[in-house]
LODRENSE-50577 format. One record per residue (C-alpha): residue number from 0; x, y, z; residue in one letter. Coordinates in steps of 0.25 Angstrom, whole numbers, plus 5000, padded with zeros to 4 digits. Example, Ala and Ser with C-alpha at 12.3 -4.5 7.8 and 13.67 -1.06 7.14 Angstrom:
% residues 2
<rec num="0" X="5049" Y="4982" Z="5031" residu="A"/>
<rec num="1" X="5055" Y="4996" Z="5029" residu="S"/>
% end
This chain:
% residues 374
<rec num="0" X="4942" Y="5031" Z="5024" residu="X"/>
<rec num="1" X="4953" Y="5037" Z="5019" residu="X"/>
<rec num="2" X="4956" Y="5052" Z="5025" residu="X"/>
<rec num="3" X="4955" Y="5064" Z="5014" residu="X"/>
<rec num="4" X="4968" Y="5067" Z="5021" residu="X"/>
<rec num="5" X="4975" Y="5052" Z="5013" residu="X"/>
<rec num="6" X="4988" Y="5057" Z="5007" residu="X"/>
<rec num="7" X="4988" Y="5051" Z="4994" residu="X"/>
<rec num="8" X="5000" Y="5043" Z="4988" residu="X"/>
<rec num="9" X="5006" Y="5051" Z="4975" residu="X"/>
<rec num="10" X="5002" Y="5044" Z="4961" residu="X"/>
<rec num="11" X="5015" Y="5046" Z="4956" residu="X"/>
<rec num="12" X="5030" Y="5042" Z="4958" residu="X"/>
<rec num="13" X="5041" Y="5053" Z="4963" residu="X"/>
<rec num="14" X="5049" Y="5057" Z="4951" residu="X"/>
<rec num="15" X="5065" Y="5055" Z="4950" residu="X"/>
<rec num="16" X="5075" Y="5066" Z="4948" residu="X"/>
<rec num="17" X="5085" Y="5054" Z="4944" residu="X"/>
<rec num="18" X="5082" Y="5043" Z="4932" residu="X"/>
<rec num="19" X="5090" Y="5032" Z="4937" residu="X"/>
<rec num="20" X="5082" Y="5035" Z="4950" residu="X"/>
<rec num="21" X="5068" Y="5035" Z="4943" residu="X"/>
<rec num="22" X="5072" Y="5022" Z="4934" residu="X"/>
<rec num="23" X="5074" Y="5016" Z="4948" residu="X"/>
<rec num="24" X="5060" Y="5020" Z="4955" residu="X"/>
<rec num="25" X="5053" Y="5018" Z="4942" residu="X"/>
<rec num="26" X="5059" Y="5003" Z="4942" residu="X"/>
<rec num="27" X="5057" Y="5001" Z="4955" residu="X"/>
<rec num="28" X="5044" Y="5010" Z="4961" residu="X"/>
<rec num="29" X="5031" Y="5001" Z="4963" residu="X"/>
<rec num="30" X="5026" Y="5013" Z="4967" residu="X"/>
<rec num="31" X="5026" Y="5019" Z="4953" residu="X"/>
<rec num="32" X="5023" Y="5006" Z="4945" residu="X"/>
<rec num="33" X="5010" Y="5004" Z="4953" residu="X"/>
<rec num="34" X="5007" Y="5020" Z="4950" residu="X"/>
<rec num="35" X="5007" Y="5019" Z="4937" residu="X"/>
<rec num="36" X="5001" Y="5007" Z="4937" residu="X"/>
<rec num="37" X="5009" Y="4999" Z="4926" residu="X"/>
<rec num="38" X="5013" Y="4988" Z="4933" residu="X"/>
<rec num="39" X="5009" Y="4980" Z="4947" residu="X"/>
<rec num="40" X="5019" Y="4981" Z="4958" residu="X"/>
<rec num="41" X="5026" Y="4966" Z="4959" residu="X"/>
<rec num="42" X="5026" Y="4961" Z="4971" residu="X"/>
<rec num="43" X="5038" Y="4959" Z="4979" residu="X"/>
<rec num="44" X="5042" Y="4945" Z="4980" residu="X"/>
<rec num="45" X="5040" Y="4941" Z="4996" residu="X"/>
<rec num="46" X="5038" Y="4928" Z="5003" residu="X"/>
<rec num="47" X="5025" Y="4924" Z="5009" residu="X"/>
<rec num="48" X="5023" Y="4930" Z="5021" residu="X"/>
<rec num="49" X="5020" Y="4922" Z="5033" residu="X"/>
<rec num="50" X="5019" Y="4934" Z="5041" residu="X"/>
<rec num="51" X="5016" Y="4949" Z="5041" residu="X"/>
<rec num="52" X="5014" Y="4962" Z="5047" residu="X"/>
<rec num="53" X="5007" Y="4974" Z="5045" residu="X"/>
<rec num="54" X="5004" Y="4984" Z="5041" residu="X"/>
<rec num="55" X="5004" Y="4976" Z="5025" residu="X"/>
<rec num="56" X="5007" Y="4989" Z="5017" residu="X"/>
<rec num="57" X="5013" Y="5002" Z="5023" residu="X"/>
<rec num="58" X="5000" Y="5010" Z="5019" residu="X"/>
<rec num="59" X="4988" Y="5004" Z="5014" residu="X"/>
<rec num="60" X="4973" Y="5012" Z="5018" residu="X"/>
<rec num="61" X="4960" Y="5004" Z="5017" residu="X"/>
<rec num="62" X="4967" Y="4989" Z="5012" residu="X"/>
<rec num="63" X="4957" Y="4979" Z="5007" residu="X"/>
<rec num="64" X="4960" Y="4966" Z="5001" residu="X"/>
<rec num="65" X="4953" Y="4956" Z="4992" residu="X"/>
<rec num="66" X="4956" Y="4942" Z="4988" residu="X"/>
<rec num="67" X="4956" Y="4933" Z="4977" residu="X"/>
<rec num="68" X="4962" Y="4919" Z="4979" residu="X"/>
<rec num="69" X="4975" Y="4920" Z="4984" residu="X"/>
<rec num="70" X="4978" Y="4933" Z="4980" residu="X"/>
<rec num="71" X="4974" Y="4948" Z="4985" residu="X"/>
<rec num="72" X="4972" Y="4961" Z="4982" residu="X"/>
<rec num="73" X="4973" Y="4973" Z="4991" residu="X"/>
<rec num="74" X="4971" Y="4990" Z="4991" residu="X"/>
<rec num="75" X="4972" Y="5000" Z="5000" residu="X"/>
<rec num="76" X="4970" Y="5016" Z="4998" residu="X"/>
<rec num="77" X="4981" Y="5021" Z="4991" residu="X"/>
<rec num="78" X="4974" Y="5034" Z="4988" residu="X"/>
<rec num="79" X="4977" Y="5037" Z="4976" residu="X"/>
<rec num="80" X="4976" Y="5023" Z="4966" residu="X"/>
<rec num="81" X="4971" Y="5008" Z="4967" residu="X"/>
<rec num="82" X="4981" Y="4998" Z="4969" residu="X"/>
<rec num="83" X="4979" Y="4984" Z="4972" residu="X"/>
<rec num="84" X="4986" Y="4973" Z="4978" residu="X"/>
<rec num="85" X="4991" Y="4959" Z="4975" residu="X"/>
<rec num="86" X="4994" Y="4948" Z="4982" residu="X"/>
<rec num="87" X="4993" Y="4934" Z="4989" residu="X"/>
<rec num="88" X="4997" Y="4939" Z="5002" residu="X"/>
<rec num="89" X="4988" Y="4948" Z="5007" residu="X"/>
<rec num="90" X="4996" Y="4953" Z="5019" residu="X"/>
<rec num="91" X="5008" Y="4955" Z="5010" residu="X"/>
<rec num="92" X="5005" Y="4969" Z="5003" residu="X"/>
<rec num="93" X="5018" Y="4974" Z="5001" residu="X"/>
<rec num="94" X="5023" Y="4961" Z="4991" residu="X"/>
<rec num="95" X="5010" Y="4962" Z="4985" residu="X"/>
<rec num="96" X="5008" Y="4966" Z="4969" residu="X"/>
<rec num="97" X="5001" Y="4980" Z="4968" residu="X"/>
<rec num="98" X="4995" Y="4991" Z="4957" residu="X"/>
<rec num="99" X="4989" Y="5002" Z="4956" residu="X"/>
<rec num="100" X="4976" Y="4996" Z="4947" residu="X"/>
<rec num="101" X="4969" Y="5012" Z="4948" residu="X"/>
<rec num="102" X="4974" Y="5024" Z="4948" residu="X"/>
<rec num="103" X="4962" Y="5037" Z="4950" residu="X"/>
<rec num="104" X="4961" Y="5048" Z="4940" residu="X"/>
<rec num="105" X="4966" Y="5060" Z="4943" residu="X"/>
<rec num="106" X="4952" Y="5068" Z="4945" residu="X"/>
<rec num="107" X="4937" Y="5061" Z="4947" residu="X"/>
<rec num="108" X="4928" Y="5056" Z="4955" residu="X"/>
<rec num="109" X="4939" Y="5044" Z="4961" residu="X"/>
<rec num="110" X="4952" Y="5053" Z="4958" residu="X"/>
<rec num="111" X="4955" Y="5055" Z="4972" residu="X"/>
<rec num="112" X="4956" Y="5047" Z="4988" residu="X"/>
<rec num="113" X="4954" Y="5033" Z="4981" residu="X"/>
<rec num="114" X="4951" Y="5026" Z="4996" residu="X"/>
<rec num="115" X="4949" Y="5013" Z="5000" residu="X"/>
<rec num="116" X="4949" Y="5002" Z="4986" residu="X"/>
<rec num="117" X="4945" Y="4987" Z="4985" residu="X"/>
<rec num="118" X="4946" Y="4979" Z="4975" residu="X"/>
<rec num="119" X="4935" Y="4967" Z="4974" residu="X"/>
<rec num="120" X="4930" Y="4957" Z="4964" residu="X"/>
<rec num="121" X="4918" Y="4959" Z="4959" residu="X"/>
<rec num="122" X="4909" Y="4950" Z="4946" residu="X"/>
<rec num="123" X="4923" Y="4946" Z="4943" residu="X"/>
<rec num="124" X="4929" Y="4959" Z="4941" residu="X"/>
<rec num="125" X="4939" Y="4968" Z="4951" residu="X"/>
<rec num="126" X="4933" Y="4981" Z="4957" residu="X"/>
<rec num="127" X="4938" Y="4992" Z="4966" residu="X"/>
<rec num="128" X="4931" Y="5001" Z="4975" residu="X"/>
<rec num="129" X="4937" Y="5013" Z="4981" residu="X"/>
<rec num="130" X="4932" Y="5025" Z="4986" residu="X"/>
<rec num="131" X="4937" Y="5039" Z="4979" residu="X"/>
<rec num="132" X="4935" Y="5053" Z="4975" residu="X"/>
<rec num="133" X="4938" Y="5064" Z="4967" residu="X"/>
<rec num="134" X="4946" Y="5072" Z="4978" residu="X"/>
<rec num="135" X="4934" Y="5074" Z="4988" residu="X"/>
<rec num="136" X="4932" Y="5066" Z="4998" residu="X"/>
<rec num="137" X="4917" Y="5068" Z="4997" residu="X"/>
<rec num="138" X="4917" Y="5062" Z="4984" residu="X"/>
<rec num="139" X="4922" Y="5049" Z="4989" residu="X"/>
<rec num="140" X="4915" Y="5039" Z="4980" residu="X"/>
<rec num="141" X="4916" Y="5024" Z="4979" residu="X"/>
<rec num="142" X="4923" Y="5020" Z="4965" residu="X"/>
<rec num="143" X="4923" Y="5006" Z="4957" residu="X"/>
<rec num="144" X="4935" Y="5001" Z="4948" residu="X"/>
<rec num="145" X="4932" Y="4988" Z="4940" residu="X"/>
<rec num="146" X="4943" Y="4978" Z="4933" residu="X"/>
<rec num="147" X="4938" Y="4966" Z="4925" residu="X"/>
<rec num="148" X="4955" Y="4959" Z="4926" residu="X"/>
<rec num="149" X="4957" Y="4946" Z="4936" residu="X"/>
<rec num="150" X="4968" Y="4954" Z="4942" residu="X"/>
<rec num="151" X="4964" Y="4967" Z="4948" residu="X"/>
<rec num="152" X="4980" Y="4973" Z="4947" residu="X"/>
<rec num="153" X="4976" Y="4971" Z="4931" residu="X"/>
<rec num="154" X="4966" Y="4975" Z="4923" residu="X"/>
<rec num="155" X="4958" Y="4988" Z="4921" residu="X"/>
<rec num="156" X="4951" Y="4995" Z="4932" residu="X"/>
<rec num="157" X="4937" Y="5003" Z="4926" residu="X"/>
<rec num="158" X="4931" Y="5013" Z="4935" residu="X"/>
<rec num="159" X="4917" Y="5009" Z="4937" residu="X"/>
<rec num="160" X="4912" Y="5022" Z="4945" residu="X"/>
<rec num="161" X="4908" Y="5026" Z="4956" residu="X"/>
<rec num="162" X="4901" Y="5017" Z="4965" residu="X"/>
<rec num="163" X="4889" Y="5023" Z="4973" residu="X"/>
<rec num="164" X="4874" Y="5022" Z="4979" residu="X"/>
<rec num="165" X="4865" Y="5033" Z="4975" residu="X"/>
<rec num="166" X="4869" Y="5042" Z="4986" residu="X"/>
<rec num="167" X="4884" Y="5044" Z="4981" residu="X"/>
<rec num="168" X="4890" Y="5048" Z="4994" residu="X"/>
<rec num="169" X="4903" Y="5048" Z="5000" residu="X"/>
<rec num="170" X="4910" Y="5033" Z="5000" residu="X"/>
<rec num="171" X="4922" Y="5027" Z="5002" residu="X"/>
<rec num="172" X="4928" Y="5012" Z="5006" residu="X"/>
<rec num="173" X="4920" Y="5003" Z="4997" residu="X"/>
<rec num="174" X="4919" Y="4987" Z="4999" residu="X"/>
<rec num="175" X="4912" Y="4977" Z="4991" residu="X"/>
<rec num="176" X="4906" Y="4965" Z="4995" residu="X"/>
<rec num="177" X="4897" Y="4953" Z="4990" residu="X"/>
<rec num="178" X="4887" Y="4945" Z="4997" residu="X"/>
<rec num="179" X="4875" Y="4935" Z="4995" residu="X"/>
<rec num="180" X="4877" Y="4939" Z="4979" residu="X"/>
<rec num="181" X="4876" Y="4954" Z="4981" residu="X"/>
<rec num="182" X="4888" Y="4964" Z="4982" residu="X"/>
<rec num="183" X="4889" Y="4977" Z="4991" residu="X"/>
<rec num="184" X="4897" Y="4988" Z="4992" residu="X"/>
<rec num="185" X="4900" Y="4994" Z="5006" residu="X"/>
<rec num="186" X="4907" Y="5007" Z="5009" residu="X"/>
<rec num="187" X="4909" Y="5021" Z="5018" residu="X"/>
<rec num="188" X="4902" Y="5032" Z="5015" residu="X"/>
<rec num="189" X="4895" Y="5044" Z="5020" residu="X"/>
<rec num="190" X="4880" Y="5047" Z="5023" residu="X"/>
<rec num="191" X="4880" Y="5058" Z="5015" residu="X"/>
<rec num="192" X="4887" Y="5069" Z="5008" residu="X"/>
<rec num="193" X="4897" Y="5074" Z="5019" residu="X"/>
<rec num="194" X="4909" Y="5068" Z="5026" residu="X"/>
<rec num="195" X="4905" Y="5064" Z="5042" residu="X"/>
<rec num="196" X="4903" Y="5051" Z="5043" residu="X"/>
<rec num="197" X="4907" Y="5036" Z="5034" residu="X"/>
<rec num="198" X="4897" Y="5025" Z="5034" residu="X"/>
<rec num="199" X="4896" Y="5011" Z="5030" residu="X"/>
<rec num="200" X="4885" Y="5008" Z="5016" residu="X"/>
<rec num="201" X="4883" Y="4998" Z="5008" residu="X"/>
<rec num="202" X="4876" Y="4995" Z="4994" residu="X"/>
<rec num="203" X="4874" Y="4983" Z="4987" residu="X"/>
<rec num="204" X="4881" Y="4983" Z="4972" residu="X"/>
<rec num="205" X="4874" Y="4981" Z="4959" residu="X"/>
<rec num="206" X="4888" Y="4978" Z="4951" residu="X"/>
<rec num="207" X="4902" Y="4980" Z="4956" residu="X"/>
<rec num="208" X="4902" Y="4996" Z="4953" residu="X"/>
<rec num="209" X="4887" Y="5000" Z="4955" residu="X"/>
<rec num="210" X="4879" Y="4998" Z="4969" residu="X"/>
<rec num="211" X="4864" Y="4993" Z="4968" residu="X"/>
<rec num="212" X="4857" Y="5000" Z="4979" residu="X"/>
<rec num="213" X="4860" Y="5013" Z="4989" residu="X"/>
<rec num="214" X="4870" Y="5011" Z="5000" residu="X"/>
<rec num="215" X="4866" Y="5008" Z="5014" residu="X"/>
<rec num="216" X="4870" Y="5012" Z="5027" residu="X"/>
<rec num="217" X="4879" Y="5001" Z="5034" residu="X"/>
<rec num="218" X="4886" Y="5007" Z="5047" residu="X"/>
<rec num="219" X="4888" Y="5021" Z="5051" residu="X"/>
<rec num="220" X="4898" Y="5026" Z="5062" residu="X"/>
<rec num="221" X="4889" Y="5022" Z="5075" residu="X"/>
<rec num="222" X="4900" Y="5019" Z="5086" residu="X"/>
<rec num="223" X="4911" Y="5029" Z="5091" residu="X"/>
<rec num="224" X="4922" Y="5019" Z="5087" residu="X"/>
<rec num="225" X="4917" Y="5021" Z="5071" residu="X"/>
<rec num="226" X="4915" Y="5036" Z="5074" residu="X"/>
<rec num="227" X="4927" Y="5041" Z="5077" residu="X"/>
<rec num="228" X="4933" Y="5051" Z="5066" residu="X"/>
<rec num="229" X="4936" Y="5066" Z="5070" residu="X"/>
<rec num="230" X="4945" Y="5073" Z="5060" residu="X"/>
<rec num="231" X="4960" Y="5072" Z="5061" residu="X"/>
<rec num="232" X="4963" Y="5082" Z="5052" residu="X"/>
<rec num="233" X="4962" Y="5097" Z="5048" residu="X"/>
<rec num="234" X="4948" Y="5099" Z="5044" residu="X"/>
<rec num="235" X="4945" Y="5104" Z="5029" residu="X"/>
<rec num="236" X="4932" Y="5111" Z="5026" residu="X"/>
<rec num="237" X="4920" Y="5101" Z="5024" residu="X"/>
<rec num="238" X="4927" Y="5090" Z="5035" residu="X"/>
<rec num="239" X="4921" Y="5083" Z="5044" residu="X"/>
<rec num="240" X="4927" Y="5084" Z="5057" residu="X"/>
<rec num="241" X="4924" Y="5070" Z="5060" residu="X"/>
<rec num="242" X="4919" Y="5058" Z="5053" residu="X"/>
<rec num="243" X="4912" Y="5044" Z="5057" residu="X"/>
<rec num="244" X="4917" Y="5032" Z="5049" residu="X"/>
<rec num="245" X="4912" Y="5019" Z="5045" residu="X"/>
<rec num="246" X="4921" Y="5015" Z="5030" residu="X"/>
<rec num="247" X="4928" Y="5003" Z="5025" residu="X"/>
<rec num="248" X="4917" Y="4992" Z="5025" residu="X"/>
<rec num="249" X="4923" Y="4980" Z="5021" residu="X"/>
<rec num="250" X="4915" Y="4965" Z="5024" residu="X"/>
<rec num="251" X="4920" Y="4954" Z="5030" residu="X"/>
<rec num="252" X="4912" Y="4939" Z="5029" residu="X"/>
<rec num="253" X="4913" Y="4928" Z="5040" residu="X"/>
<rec num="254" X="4901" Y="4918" Z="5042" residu="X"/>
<rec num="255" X="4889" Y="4922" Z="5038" residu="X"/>
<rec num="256" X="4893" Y="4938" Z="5042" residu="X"/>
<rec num="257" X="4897" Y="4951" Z="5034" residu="X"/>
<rec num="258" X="4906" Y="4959" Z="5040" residu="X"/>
<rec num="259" X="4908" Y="4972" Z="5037" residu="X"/>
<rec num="260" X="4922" Y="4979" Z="5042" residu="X"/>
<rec num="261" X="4922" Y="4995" Z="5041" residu="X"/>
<rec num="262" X="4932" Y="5005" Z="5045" residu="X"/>
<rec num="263" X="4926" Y="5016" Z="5056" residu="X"/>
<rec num="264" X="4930" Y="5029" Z="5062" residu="X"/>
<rec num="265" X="4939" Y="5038" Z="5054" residu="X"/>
<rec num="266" X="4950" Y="5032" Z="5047" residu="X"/>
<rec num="267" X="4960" Y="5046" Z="5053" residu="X"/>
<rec num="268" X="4958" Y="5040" Z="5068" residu="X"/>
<rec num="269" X="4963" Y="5029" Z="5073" residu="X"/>
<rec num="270" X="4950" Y="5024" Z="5077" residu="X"/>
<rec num="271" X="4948" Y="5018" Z="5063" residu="X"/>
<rec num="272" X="4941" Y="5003" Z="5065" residu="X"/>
<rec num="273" X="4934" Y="4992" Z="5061" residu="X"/>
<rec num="274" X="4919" Y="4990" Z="5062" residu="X"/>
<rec num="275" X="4911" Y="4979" Z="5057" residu="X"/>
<rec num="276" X="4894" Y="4978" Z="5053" residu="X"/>
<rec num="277" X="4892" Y="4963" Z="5052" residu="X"/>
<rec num="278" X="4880" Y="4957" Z="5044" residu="X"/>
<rec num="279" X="4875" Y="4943" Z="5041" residu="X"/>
<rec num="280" X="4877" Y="4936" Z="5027" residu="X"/>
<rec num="281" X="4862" Y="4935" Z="5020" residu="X"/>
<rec num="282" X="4858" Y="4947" Z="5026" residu="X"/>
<rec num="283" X="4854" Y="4959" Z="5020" residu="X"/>
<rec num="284" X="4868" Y="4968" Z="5019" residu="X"/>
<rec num="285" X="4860" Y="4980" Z="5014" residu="X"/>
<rec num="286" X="4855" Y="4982" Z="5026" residu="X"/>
<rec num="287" X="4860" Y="4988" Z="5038" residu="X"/>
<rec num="288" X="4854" Y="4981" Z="5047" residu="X"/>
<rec num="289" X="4860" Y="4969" Z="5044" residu="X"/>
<rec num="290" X="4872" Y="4974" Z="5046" residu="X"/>
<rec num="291" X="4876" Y="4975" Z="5063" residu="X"/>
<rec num="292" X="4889" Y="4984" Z="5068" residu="X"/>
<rec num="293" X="4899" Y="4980" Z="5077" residu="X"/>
<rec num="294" X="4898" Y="4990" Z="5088" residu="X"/>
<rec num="295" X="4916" Y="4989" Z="5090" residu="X"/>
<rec num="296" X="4926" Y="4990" Z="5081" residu="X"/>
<rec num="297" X="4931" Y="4976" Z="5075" residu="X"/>
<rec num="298" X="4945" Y="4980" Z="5073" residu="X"/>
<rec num="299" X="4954" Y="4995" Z="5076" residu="X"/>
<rec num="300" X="4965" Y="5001" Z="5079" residu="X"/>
<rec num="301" X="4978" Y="4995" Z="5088" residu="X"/>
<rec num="302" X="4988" Y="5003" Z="5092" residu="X"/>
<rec num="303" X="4996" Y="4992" Z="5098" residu="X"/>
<rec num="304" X="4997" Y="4986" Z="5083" residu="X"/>
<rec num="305" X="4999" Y="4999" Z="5076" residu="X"/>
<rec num="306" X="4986" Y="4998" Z="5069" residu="X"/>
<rec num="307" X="4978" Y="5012" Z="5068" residu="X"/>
<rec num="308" X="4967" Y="5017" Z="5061" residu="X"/>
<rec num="309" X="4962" Y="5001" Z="5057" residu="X"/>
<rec num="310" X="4951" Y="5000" Z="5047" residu="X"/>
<rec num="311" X="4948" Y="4999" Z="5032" residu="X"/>
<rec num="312" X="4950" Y="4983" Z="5031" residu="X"/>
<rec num="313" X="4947" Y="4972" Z="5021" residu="X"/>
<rec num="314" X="4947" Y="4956" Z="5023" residu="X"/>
<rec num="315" X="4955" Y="4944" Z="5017" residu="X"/>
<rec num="316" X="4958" Y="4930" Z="5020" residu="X"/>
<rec num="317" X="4969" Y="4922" Z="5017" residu="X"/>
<rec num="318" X="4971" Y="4916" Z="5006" residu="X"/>
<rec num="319" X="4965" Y="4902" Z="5010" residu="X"/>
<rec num="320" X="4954" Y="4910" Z="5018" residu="X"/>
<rec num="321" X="4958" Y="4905" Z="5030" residu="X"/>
<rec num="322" X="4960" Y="4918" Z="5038" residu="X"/>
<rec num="323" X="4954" Y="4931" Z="5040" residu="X"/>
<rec num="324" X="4961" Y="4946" Z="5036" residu="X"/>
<rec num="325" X="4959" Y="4960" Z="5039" residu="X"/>
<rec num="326" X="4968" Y="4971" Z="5030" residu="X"/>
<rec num="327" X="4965" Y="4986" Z="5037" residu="X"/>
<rec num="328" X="4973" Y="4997" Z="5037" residu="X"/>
<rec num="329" X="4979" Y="5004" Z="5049" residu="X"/>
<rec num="330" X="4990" Y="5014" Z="5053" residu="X"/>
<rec num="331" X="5002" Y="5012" Z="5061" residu="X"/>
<rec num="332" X="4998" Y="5025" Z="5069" residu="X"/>
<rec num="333" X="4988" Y="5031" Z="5076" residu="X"/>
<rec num="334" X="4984" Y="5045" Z="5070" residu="X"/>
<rec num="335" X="4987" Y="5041" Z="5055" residu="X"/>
<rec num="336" X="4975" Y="5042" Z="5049" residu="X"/>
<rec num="337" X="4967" Y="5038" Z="5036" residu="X"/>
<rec num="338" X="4983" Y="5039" Z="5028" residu="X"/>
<rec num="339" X="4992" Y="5029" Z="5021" residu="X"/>
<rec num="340" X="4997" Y="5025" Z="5034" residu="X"/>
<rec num="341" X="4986" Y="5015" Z="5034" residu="X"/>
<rec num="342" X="4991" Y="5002" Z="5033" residu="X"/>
<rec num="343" X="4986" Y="4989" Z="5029" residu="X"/>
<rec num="344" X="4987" Y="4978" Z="5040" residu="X"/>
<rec num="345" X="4983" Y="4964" Z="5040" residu="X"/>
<rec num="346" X="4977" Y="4953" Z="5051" residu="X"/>
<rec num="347" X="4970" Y="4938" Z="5053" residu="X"/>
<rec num="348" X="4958" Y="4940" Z="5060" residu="X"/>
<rec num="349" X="4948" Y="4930" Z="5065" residu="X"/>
<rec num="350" X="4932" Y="4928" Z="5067" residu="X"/>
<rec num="351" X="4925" Y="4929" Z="5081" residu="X"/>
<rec num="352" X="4915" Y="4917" Z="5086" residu="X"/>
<rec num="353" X="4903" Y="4927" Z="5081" residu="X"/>
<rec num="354" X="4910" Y="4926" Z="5067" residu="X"/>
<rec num="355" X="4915" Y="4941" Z="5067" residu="X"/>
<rec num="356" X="4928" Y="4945" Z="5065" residu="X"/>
<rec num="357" X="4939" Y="4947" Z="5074" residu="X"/>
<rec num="358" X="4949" Y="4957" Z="5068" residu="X"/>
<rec num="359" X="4958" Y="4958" Z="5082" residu="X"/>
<rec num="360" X="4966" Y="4969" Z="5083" residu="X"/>
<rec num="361" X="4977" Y="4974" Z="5072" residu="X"/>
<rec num="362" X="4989" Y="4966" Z="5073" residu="X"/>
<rec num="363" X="5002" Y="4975" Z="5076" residu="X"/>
<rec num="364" X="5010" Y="4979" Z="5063" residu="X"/>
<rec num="365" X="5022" Y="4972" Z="5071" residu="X"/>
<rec num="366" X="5015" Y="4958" Z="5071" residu="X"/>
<rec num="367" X="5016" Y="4947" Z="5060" residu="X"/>
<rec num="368" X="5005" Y="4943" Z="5057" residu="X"/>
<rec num="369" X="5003" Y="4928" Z="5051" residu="X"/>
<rec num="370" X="5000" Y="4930" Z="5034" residu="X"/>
<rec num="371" X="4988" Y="4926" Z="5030" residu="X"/>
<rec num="372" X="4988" Y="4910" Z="5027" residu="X"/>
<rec num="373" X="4990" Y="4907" Z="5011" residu="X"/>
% end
């Protein structure tokens, strides 16, 4: 989850007193190219990197990364648009092409906090799910943006609506997933109508921007690790004074398991974690049961690596599909909370003898780490 307290980047480009100086910016700044959306940034010309380190962007909330072939494409949170990524090196973000492919309206219902986006292919179409609202945080609602083009930096984006079970609460962190020929959608919402507590829910889809049933209760906050979330700030009327999380579902396959990876306790504490629910492949996916919680977090925090606040992850292999990845986000500090000093960071991890996975702990921002083999 993204803080209501997100400082959100400014839409447009600082003006110049000075022409020569504005020609300069203007033929220069990537920043205000990819604002106005005109062009894609060109990426800078750099050789393959044997090694790397993190963090892979200087800010970068809720990263996620999806693959085709050779080549992917990565978002983060920006807060204020939708931009996506290019490249054939995953852990190479800075080099990589960019542009901003969705820019909200001014006003409306996903005018305001755009959180958390992922791009996935869908009946051979591109689609995007975020989480937005109108300036409210209660009205956080899941939104859907279709394009038809081969290349998701090109082509049109068409709003496709809202995306949401008959109860129409509270969501946020959407994730789409296919199996056994039937596609789900998971996500973080509340149980009801007022802030307090983030929970786990699934639905199955009937097309790529309408579900076919009512949601389902997946996981809730049940152990003190996933329940740690008193407020850091100055409350407003209306605020809670503490919150239980469970946001950021995301699944992982190995074997004949489902994975799925969500983000607990509040994203302001540097308690912030990795949980898993694992279910079998064949099984019924709508039903809780089938579904079993690991009672420890699977991954969290290292101060030793400079790694605080760890959660909100995707999954990719290289290119060859040889090895296994985890992108998250983190801060370099403790006490830095849900802002833009969220980084996104990158590791290998392996399987255990039981065929779950073993995530480690986060490598330290002054380690190389061996690229992902090509």
């Amino acid at each position: 989850m993204i803080s209501s307290i997100y400082n959100r980047r400014s839409r447009s480009c600082q003006n110049l007193s000075v022409l020569l100086l504005a020609i300069s910016f203007f033929s220069n700044s990537s920043t205000c190219r990819a604002q106005v959306g005109a062009t894609a940034q060109a990426p800078a010309t750099a050789p393959t990197q044997e090694t790397f380190k993190n963090p892979l962007l200087n800010s970068g909330p809720d990263p996620w990364i999806i693959q085709q072939g050779d080549t992917y494409y990565y978002m983060n949170t920006t807060g204020s648009n939708l931009t996506i990524w290019k490249t054939h090196d995953p852990v190479d973000l800075r080099h990589a092409e960019k542009r901003v492919v969705w820019t909200p309206p001014a006003t409306g219902p996903y005018s305001h906090e755009i959180w958390a986006p992922e791009l996935h292919f869908l009946k051979g179409k591109w689609y995007i799910y975020f989480g937005a609202d109108a300036g409210r945080n209660e009205d956080h609602r899941i939104w859907v943006l279709e394009n038809p083009s081969a290349d998701p930096l090109h082509g049109e984006w068409t709003m496709k609506g809202k995306l949401a079970d008959v109860s129409d609460k509270w969501a946020i962190d959407p994730s789409v997933f296919e199996q056994d020929g039937r596609t789900y959608l998971i996500w973080s919402g509340w149980p009801g109508n007022e802030n307090g507590m983030q929970n786990i829910y699934i639905a199955a889809m009937k097309d790529p921007w309408t579900l076919a049933g009512q949601r389902v209760l997946l996981s809730t906050p049940d152990y003190p690790w996933e329940r740690v979330g008193d407020a850091t700030w100055t409350l407003q009327p209306g605020d809670p004074p503490h919150i239980d999380v469970n946001e950021g579902p995301e699944i992982l396959r190995h074997g004949n398991k489902l994975f799925l990876v969500y983000s607990a306790a509040a994203c302001w504490t540097d308690h912030y974690a990795l949980g898993m629910l694992t279910a079998e492949t064949g099984s019924d996916l709508l039903k809780p049961a089938s579904w079993k919680k690991s009672p420890r977090p699977v991954f969290e925090s290292s101060a030793q690596s400079h790694a605080f606040g760890t959660g909100h992850n995707s999954f990719f292999q290289s290119s060859q599909g040889h090895e296994d990845w985890i992108i998250y986000h983190a801060n370099p500090k403790p006490h830095q909370g849900c802002g833009d000093q969220r980084s996104p960071r990158a590791q290998r991890f392996q399987w255990k003898p039981d065929g779950t996975p073993d995530f480690g702990t986060p490598v330290s921002i002054d380690s190389r780490i061996p690229a992902p083999s090509r």
